[in-house]
Biopython code that builds the backbone (N, CA, C, O; Angstrom):
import numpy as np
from Bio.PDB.StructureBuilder import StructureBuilder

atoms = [
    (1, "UNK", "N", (-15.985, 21.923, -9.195)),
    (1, "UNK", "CA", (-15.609, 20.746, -8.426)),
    (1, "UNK", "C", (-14.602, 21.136, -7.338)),
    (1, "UNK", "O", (-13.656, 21.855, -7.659)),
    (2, "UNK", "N", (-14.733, 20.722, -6.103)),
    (2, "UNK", "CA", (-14.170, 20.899, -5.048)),
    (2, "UNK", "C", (-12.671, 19.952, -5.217)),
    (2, "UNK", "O", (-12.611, 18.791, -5.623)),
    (3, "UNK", "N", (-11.527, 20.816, -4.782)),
    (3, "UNK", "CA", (-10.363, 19.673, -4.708)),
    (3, "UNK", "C", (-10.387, 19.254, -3.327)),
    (3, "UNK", "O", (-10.987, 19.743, -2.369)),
    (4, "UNK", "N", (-9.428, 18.004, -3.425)),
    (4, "UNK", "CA", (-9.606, 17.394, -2.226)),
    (4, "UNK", "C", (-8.111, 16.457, -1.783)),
    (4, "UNK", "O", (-7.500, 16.125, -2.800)),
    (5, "UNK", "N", (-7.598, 16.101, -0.782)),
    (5, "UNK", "CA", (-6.323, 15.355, -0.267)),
    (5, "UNK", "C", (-7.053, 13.967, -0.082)),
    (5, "UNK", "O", (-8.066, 13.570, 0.493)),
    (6, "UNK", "N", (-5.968, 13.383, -0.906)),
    (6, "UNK", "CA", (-6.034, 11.680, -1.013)),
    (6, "UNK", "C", (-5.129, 11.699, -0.163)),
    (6, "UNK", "O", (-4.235, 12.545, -0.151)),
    (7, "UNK", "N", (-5.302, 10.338, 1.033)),
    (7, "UNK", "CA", (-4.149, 10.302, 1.572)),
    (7, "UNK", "C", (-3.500, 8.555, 1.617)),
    (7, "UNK", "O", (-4.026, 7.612, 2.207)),
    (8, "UNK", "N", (-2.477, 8.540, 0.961)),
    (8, "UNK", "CA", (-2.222, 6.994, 0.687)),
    (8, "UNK", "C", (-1.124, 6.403, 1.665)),
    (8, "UNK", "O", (-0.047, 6.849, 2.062)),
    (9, "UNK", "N", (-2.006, 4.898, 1.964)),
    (9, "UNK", "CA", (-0.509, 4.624, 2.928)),
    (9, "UNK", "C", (0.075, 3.306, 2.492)),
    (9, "UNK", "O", (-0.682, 2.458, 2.019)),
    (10, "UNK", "N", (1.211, 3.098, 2.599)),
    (10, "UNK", "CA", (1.869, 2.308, 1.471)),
    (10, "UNK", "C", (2.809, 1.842, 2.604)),
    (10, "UNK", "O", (2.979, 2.544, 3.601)),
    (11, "UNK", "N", (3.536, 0.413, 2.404)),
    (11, "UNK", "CA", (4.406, -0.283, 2.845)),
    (11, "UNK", "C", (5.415, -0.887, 2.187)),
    (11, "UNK", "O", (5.083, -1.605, 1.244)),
    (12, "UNK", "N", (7.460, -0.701, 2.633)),
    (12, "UNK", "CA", (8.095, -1.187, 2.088)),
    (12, "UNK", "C", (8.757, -2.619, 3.089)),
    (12, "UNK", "O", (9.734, -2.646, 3.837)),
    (13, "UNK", "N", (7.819, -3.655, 2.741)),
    (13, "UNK", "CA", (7.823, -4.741, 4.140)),
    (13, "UNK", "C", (9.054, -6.032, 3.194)),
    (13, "UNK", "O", (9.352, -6.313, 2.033)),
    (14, "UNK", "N", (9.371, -6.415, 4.424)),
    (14, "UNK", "CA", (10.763, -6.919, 4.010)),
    (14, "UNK", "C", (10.572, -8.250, 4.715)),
    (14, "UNK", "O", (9.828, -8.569, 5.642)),
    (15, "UNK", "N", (11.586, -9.030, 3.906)),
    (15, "UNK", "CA", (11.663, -10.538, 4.981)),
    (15, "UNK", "C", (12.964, -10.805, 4.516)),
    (15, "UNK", "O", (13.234, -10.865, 3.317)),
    (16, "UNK", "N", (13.905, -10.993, 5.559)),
    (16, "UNK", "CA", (15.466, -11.131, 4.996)),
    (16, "UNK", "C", (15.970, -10.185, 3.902)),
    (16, "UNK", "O", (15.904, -8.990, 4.189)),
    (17, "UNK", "N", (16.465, -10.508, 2.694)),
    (17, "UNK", "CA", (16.986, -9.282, 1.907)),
    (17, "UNK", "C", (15.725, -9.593, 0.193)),
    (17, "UNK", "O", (16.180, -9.609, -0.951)),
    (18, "UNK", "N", (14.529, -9.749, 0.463)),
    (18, "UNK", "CA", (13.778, -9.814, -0.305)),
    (18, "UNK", "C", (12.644, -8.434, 0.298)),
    (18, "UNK", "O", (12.712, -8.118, 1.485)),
    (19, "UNK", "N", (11.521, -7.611, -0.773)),
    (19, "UNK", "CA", (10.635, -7.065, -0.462)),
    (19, "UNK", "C", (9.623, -6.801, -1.173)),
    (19, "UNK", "O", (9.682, -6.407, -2.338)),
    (20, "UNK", "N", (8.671, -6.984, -0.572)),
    (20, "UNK", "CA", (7.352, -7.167, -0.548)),
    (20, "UNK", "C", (6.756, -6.771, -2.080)),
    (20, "UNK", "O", (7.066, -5.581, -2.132)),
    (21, "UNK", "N", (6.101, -7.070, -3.319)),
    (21, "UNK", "CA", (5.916, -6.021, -4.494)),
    (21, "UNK", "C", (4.398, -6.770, -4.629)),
    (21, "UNK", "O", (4.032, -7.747, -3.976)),
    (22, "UNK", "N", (3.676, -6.094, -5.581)),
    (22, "UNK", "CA", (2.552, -6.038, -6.188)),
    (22, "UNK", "C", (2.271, -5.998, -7.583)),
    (22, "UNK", "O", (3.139, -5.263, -8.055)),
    (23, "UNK", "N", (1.559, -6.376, -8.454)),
    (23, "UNK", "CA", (1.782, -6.256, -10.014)),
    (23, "UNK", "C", (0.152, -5.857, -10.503)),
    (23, "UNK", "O", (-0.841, -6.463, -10.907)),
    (24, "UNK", "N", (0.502, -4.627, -10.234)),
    (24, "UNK", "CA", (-1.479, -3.757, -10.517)),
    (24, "UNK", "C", (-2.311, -4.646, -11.742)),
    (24, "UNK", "O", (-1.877, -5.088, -12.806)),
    (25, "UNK", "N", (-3.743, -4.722, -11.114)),
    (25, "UNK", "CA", (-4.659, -5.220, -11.690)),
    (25, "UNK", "C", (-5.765, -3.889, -12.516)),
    (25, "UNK", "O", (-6.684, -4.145, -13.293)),
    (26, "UNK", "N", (-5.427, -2.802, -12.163)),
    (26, "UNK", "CA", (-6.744, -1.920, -12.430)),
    (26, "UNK", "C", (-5.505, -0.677, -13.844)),
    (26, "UNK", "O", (-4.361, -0.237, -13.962)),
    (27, "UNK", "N", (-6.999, -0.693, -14.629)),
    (27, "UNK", "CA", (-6.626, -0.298, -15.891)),
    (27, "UNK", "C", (-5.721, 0.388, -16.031)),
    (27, "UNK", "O", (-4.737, -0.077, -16.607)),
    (28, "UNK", "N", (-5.707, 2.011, -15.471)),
    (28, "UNK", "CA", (-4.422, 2.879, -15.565)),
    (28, "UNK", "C", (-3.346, 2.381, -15.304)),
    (28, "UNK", "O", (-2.426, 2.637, -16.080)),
    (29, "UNK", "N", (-3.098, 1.570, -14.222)),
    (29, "UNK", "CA", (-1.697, 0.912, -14.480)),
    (29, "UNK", "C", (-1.596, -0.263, -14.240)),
    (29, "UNK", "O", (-0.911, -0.630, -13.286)),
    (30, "UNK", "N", (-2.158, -1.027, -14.929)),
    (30, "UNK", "CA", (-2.326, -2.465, -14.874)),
    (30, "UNK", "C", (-0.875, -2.601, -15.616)),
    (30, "UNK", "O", (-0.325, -1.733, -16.294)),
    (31, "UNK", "N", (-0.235, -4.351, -15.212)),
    (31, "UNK", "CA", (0.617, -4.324, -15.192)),
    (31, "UNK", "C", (1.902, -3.960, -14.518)),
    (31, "UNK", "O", (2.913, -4.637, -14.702)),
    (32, "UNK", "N", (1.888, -2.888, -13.729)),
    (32, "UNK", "CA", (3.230, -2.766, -13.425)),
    (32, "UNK", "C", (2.978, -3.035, -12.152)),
    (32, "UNK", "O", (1.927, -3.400, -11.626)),
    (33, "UNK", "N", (4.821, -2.668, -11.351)),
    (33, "UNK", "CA", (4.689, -3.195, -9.931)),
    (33, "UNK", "C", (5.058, -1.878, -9.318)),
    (33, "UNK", "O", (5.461, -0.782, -9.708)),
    (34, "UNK", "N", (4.730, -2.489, -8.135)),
    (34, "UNK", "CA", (4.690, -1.539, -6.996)),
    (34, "UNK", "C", (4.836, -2.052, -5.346)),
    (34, "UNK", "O", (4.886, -3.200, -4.903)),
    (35, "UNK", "N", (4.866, -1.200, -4.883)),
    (35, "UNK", "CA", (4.934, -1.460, -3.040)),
    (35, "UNK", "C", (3.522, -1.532, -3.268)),
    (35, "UNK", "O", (3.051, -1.025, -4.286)),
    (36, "UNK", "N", (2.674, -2.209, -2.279)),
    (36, "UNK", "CA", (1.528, -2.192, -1.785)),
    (36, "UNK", "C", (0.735, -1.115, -1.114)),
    (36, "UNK", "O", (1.417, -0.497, -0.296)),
    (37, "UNK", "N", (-0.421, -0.734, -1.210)),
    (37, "UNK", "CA", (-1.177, 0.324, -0.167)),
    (37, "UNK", "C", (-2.101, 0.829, -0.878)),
    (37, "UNK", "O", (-2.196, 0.720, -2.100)),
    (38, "UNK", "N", (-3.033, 1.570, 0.045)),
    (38, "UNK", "CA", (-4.032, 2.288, -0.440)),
    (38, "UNK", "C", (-4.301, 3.174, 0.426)),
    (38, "UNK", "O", (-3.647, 3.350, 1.453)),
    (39, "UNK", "N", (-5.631, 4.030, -0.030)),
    (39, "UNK", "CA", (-6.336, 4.701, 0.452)),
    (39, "UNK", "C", (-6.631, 4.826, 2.011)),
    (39, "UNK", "O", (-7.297, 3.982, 2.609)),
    (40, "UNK", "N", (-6.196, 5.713, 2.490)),
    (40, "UNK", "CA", (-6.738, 5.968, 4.280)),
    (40, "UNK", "C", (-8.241, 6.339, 4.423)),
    (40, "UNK", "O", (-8.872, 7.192, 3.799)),
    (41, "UNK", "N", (-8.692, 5.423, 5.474)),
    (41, "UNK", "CA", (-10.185, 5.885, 4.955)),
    (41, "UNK", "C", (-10.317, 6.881, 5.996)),
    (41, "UNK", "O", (-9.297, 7.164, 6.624)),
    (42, "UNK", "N", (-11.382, 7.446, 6.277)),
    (42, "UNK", "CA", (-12.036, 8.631, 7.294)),
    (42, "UNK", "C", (-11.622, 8.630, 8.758)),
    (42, "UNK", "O", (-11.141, 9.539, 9.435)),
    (43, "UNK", "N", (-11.861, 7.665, 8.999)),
    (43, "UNK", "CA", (-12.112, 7.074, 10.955)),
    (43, "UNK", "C", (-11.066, 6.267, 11.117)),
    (43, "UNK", "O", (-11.056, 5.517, 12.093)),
    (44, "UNK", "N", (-10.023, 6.267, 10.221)),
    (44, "UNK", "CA", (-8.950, 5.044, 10.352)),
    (44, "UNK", "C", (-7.490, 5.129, 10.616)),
    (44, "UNK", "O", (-6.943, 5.694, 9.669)),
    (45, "UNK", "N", (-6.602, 4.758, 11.606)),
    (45, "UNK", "CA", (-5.362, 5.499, 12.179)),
    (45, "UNK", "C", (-4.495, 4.937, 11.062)),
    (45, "UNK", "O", (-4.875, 3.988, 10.376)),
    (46, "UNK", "N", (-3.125, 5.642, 10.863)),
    (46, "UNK", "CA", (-2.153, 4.859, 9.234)),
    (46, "UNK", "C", (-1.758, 4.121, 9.451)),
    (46, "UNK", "O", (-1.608, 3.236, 8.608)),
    (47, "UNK", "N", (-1.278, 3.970, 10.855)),
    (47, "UNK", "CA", (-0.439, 2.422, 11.416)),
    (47, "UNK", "C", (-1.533, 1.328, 10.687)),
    (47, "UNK", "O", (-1.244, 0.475, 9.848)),
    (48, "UNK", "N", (-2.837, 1.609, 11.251)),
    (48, "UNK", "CA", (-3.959, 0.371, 11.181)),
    (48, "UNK", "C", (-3.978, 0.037, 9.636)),
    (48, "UNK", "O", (-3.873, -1.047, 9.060)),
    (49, "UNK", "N", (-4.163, 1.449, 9.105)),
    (49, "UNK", "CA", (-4.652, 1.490, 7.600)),
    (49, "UNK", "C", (-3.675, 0.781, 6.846)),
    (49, "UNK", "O", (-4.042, -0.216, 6.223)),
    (50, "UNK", "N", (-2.174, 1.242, 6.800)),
    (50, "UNK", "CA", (-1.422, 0.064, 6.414)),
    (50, "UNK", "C", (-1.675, -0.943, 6.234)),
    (50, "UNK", "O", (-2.082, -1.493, 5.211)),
    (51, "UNK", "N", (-1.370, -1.484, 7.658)),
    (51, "UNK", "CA", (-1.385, -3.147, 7.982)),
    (51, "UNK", "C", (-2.574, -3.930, 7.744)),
    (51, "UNK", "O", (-2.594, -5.154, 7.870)),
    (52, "UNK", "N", (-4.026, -2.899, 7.240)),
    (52, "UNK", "CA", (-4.816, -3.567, 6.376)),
    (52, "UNK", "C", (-5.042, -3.471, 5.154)),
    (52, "UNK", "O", (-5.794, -4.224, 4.535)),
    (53, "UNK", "N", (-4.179, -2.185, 4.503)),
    (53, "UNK", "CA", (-4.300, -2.415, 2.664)),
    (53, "UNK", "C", (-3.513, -3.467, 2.320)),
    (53, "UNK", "O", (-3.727, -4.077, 1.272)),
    (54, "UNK", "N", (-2.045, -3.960, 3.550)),
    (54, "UNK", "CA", (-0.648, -4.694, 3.044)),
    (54, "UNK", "C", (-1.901, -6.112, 2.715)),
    (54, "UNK", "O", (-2.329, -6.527, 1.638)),
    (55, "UNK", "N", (-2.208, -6.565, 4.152)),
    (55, "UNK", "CA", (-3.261, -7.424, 4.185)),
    (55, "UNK", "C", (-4.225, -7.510, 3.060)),
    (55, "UNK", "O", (-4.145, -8.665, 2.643)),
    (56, "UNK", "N", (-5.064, -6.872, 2.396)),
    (56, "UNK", "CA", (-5.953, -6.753, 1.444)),
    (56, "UNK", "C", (-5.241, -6.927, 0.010)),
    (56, "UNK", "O", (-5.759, -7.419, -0.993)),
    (57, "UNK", "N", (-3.792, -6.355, 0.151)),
    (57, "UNK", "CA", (-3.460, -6.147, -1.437)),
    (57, "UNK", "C", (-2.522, -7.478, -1.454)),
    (57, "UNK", "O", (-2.014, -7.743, -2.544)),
    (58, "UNK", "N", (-2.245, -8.322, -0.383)),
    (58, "UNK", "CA", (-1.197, -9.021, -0.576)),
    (58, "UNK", "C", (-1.769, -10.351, -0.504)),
    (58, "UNK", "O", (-1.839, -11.262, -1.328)),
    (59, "UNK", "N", (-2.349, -10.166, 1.279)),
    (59, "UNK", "CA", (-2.757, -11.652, 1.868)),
    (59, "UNK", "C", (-1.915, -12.032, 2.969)),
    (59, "UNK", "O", (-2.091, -12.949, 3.772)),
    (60, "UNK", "N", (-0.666, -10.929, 2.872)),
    (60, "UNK", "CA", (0.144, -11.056, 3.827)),
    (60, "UNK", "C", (0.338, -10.377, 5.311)),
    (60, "UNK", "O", (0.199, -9.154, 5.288)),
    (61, "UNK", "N", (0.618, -10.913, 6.525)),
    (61, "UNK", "CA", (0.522, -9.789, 7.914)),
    (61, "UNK", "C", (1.917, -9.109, 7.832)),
    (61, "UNK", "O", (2.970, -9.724, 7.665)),
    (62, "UNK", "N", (1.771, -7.511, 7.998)),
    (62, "UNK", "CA", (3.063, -7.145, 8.503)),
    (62, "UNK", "C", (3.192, -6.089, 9.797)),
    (62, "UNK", "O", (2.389, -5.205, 10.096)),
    (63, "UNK", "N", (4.298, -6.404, 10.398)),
    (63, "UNK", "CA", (4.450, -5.641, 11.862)),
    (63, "UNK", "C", (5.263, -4.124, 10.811)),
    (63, "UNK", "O", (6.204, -4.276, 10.032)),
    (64, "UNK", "N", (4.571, -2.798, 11.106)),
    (64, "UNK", "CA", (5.054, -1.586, 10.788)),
    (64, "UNK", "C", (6.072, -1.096, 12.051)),
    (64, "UNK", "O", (5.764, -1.229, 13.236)),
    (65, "UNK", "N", (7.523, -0.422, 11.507)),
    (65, "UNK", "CA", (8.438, -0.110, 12.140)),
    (65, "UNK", "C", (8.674, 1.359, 12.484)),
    (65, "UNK", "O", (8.839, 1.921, 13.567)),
    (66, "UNK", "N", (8.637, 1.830, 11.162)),
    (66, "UNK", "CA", (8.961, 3.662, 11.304)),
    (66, "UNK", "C", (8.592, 3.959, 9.672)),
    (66, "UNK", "O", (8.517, 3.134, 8.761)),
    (67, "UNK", "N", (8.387, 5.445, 9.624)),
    (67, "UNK", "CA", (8.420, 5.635, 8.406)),
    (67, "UNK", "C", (9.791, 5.797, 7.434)),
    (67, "UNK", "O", (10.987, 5.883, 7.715)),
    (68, "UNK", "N", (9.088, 5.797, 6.219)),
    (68, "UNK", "CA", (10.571, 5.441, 4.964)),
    (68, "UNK", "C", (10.379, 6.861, 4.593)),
    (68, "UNK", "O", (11.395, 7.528, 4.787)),
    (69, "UNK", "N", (9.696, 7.306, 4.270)),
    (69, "UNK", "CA", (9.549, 8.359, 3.151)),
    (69, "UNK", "C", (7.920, 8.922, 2.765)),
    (69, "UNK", "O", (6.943, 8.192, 2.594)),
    (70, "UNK", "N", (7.951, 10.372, 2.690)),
    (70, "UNK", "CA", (6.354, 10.972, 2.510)),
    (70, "UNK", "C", (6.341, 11.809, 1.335)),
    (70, "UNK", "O", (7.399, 12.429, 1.227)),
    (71, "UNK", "N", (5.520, 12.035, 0.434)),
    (71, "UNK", "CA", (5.719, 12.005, -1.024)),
    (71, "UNK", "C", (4.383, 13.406, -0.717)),
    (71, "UNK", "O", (3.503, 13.408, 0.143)),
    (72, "UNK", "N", (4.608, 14.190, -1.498)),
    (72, "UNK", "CA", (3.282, 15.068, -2.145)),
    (72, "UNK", "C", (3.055, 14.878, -3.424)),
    (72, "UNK", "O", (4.103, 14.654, -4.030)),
    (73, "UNK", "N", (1.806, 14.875, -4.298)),
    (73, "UNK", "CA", (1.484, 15.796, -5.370)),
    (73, "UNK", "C", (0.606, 16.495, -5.596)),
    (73, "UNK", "O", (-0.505, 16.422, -5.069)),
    (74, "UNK", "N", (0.994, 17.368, -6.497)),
    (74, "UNK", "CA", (-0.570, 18.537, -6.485)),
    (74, "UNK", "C", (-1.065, 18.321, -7.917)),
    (74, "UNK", "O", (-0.215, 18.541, -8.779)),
    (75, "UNK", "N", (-2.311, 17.922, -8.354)),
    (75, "UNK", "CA", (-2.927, 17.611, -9.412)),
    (75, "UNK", "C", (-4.421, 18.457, -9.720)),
    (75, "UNK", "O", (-5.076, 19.024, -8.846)),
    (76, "UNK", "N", (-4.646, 18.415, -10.646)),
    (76, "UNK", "CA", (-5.972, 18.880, -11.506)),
    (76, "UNK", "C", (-7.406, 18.660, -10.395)),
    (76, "UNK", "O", (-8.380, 19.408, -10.308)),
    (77, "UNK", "N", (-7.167, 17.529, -9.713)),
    (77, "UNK", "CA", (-7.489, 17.005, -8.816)),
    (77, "UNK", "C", (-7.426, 17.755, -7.218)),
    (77, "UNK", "O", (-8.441, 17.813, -6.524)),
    (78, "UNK", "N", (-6.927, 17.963, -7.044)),
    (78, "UNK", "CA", (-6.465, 18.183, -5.561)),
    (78, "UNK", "C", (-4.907, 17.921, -5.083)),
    (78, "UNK", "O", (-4.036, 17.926, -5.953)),
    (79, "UNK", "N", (-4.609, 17.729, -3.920)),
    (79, "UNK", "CA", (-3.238, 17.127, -3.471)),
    (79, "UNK", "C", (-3.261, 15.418, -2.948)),
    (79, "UNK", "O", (-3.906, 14.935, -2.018)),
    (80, "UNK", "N", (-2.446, 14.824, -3.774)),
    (80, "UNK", "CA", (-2.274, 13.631, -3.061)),
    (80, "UNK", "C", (-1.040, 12.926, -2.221)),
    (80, "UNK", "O", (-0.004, 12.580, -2.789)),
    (81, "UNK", "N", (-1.277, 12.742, -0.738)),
    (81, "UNK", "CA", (0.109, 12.759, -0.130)),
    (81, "UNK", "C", (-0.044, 11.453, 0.526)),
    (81, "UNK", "O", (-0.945, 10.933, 1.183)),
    (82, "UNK", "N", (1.186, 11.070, 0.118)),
    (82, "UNK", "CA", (1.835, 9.136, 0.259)),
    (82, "UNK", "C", (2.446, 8.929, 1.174)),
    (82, "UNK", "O", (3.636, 9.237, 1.106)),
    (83, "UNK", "N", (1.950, 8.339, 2.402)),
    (83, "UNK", "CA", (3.051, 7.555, 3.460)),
    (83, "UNK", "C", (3.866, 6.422, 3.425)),
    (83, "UNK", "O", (3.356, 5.471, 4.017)),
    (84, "UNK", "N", (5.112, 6.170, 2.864)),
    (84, "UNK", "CA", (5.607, 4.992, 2.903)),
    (84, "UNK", "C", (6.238, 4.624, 4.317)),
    (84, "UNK", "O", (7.048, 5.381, 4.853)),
    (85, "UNK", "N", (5.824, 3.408, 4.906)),
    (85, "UNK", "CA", (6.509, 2.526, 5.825)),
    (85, "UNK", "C", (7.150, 1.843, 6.043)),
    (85, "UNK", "O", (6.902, 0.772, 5.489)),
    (86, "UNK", "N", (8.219, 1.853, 6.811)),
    (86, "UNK", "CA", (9.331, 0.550, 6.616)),
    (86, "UNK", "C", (8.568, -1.002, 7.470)),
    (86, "UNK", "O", (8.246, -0.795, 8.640)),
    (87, "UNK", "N", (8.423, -1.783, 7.176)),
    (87, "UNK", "CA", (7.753, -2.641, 7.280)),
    (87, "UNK", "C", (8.467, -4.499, 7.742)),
    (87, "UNK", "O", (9.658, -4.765, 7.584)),
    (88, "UNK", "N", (7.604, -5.365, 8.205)),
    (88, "UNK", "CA", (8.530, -6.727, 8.192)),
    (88, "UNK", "C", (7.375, -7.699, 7.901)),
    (88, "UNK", "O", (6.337, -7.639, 8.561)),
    (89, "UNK", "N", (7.562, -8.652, 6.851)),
    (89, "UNK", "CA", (6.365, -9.890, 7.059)),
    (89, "UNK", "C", (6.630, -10.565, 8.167)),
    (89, "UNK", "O", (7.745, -10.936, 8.532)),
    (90, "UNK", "N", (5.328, -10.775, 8.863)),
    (90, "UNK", "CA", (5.227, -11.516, 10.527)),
    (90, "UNK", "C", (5.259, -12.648, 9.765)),
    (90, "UNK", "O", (6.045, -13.272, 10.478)),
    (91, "UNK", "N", (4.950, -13.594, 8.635)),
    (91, "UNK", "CA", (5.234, -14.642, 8.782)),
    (91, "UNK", "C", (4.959, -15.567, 6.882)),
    (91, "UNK", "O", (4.283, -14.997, 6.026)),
    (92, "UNK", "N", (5.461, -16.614, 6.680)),
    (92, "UNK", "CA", (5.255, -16.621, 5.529)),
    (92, "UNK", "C", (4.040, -17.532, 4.864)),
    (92, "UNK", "O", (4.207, -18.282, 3.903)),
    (93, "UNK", "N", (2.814, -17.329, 5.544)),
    (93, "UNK", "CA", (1.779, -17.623, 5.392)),
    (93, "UNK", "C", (0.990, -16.501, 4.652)),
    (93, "UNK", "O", (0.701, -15.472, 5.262)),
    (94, "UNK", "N", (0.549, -16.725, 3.025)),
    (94, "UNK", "CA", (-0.503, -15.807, 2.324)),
    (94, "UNK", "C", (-1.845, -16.163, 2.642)),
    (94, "UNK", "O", (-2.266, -17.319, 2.591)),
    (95, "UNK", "N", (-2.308, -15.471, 2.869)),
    (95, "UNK", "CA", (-4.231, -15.458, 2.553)),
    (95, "UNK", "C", (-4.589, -14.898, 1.588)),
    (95, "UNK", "O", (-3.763, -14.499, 0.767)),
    (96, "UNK", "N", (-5.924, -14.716, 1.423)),
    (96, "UNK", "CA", (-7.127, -14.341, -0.066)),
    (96, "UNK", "C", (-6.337, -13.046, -0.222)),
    (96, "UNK", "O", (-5.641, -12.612, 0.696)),
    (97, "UNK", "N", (-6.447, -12.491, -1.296)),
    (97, "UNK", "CA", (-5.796, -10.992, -1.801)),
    (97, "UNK", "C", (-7.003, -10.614, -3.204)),
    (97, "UNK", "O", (-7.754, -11.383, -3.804)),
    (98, "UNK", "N", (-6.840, -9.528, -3.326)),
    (98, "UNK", "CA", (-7.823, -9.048, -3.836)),
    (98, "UNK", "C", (-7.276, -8.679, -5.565)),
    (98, "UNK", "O", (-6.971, -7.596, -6.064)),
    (99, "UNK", "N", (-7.314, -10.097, -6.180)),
    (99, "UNK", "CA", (-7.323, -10.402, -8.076)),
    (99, "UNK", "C", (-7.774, -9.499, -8.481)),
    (99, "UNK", "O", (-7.250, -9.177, -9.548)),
    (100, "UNK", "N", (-9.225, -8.296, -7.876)),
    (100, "UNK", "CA", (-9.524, -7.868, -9.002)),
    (100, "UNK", "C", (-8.373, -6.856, -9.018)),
    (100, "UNK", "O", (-7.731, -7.065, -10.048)),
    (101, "UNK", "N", (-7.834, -5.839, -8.310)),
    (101, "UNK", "CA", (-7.125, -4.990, -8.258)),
    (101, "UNK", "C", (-5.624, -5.829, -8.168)),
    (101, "UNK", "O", (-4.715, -5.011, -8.027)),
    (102, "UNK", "N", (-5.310, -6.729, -8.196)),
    (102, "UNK", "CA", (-3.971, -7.213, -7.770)),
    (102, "UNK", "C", (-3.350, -8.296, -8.216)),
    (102, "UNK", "O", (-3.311, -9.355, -7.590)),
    (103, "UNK", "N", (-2.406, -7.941, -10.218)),
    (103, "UNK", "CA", (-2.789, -9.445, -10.841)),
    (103, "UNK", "C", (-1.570, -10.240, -9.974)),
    (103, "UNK", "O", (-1.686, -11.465, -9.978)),
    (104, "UNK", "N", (-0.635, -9.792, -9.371)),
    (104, "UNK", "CA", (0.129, -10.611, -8.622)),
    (104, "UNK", "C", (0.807, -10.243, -7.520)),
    (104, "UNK", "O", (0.773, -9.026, -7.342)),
    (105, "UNK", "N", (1.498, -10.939, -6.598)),
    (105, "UNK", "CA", (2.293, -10.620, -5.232)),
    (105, "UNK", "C", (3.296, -11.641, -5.282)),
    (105, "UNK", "O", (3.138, -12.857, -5.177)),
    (106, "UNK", "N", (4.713, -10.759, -5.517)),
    (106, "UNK", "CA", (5.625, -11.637, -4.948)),
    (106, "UNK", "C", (6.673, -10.938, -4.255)),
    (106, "UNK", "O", (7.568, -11.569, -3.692)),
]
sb = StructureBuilder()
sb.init_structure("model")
sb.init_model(0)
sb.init_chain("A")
sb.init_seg("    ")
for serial, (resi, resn, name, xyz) in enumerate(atoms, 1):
    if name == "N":
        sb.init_residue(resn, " ", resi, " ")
    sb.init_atom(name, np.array(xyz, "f"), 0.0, 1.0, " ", f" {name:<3s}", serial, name[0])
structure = sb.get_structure()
């Protein structure tokens, strides 16, 4: 099996002195929380990719600022390397978010 680089992009989006969390829906770590993000796909820039996993995992829009912090690991797997973003909610309107992966957002 070929290894391979996951590349994840993740957001720490803020509104006043509250920020942004997630409470995983999918088995391995269902239950707990987290910053929001996912997977960068192929053809897709990180600014964009962000501001559509925040969107997908939340329901929420956010304007990206600069980066926070970039994470490696090297696994059995391959290497997986994490972009976190410092982030702001544009506004406090939620849309649809994705239950199966995401049992909550607050």
């Amino acid at each position: 099996m070929e290894k391979c680089i996951n590349i994840i992009c993740s957001a720490c989006a803020k509104k006043e002195d509250k920020i942004l969390m997630v409470q995983e829906n999918k088995k391995e770590v269902k239950n707990l929380w987290d910053l929001p993000g996912g997977k960068l796909k192929i053809d897709e820039d990180i600014k964009e990719a962000v501001i559509r996993e925040i969107m997908e995992e939340t329901g929420f829009k956010i304007n990206v600022n600069s980066i926070l912090l970039i994470q490696n690991y090297v696994t059995n797997k391959g290497v997986l390397l994490i972009i976190y973003f410092n982030g702001v909610l544009e506004d406090e309107k939620q849309l649809d978010y994705r239950e199966n992966e995401i049992k909550n957002v607050k």
